[in-house]
Residue frames as a rotation matrix with the C-alpha (Angstrom) as fourth column:
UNK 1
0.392 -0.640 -0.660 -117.06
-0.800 -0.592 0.099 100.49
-0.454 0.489 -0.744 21.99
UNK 2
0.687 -0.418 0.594 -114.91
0.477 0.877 0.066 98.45
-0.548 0.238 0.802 19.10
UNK 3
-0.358 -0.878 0.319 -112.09
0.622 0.031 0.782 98.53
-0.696 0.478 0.535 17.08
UNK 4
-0.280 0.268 0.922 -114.11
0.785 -0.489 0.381 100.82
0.553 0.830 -0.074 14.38
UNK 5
0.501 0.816 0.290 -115.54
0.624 -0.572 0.532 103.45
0.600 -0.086 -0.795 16.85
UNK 6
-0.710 -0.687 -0.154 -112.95
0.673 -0.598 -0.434 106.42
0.207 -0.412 0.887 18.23
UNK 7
0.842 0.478 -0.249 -113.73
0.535 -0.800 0.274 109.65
-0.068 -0.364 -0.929 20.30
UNK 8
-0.233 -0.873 0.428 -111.65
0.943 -0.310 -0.120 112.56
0.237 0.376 0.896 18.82
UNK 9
0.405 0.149 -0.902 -111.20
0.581 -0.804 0.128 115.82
-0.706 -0.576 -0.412 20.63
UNK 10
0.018 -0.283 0.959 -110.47
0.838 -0.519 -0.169 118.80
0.546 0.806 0.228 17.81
UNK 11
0.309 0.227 -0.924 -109.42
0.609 -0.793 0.009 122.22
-0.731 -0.565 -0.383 18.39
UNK 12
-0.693 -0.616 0.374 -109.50
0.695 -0.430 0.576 125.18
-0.194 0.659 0.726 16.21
UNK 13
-0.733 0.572 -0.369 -110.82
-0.636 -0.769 0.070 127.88
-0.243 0.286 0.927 14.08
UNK 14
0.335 0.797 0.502 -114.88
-0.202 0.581 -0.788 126.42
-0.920 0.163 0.356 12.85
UNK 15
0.512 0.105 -0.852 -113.48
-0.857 0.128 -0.499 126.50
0.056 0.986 0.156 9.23
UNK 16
-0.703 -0.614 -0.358 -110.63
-0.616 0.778 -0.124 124.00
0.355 0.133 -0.925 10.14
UNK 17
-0.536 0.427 0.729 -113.39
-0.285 0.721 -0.632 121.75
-0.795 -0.546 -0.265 11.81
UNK 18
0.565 0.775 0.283 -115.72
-0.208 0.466 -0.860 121.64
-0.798 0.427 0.425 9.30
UNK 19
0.178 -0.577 -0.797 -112.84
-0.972 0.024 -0.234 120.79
0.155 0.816 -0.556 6.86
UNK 20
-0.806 -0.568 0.163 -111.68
-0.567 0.822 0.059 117.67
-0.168 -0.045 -0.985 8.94
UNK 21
0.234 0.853 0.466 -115.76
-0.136 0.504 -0.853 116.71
-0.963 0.136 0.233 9.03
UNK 22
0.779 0.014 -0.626 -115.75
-0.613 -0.189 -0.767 117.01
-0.129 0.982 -0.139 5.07
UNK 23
-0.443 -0.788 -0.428 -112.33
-0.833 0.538 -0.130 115.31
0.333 0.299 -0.894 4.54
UNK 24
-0.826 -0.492 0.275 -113.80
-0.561 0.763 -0.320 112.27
-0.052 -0.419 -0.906 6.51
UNK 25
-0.546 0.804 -0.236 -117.57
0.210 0.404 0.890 112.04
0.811 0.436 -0.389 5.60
UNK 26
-0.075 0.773 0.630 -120.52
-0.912 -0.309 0.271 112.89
0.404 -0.554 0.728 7.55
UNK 27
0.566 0.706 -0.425 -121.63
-0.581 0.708 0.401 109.24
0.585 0.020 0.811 7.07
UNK 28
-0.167 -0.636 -0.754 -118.45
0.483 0.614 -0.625 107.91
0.860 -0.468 0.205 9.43
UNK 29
-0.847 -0.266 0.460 -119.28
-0.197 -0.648 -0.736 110.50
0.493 -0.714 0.496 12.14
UNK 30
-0.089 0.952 -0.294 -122.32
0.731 0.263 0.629 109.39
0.676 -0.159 -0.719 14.79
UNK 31
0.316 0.769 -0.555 -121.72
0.891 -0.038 0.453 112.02
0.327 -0.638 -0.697 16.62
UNK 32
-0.134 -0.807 0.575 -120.60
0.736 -0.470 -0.488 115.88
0.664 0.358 0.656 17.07
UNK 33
0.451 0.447 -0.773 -120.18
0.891 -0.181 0.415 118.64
0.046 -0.876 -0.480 19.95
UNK 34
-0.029 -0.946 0.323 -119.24
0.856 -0.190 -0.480 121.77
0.515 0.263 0.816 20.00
UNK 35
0.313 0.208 -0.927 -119.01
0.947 0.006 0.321 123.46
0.072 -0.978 -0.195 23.00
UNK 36
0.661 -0.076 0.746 -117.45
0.077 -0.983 -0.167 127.19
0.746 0.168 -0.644 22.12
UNK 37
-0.595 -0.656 0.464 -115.12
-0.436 -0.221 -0.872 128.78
0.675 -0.721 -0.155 25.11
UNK 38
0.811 0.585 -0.014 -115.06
-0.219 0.326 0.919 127.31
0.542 -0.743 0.393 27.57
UNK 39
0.161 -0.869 0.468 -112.88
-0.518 -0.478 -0.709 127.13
0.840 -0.129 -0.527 31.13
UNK 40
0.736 -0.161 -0.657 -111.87
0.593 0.622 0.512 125.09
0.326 -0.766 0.554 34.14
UNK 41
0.549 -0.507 0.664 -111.24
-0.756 -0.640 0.136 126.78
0.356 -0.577 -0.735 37.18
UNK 42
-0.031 -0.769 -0.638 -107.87
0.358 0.587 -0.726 125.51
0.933 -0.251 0.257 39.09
UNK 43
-0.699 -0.645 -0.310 -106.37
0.490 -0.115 -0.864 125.58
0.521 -0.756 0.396 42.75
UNK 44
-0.744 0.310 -0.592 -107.88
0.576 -0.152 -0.803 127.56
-0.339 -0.938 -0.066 45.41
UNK 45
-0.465 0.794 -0.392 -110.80
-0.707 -0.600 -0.375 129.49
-0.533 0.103 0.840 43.66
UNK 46
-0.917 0.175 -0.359 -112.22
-0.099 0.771 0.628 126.32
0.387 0.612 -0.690 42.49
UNK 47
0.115 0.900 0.421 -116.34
-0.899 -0.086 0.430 126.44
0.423 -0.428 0.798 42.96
UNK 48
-0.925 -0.223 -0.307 -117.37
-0.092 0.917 -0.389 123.45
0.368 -0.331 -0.869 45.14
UNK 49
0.104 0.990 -0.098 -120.60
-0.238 0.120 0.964 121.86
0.966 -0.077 0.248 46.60
């Protein structure tokens, strides 16, 4: 990592994402995920190994 390279976490609707992509350039992004719902269990019903 340097001063020029950030990891940014985004939530919303897909149009507002692909707006902030667009507003900032493909060519500045090296990388994109987008994971859909998704949940993390808490407290005492928490799977385990």
């Amino acid at each position: 990592m340097s001063a020029s390279v950030y990891t940014v976490q985004l939530t919303g609707t897909s149009d507002k994402l692909d707006s902030f992509i667009q507003s900032i350039g493909t060519a500045s992004i090296l990388e994109t995920v987008r994971s859909g719902v998704t949940g993390i269990a808490r407290g005492d019903k928490v799977l385990s190994v």
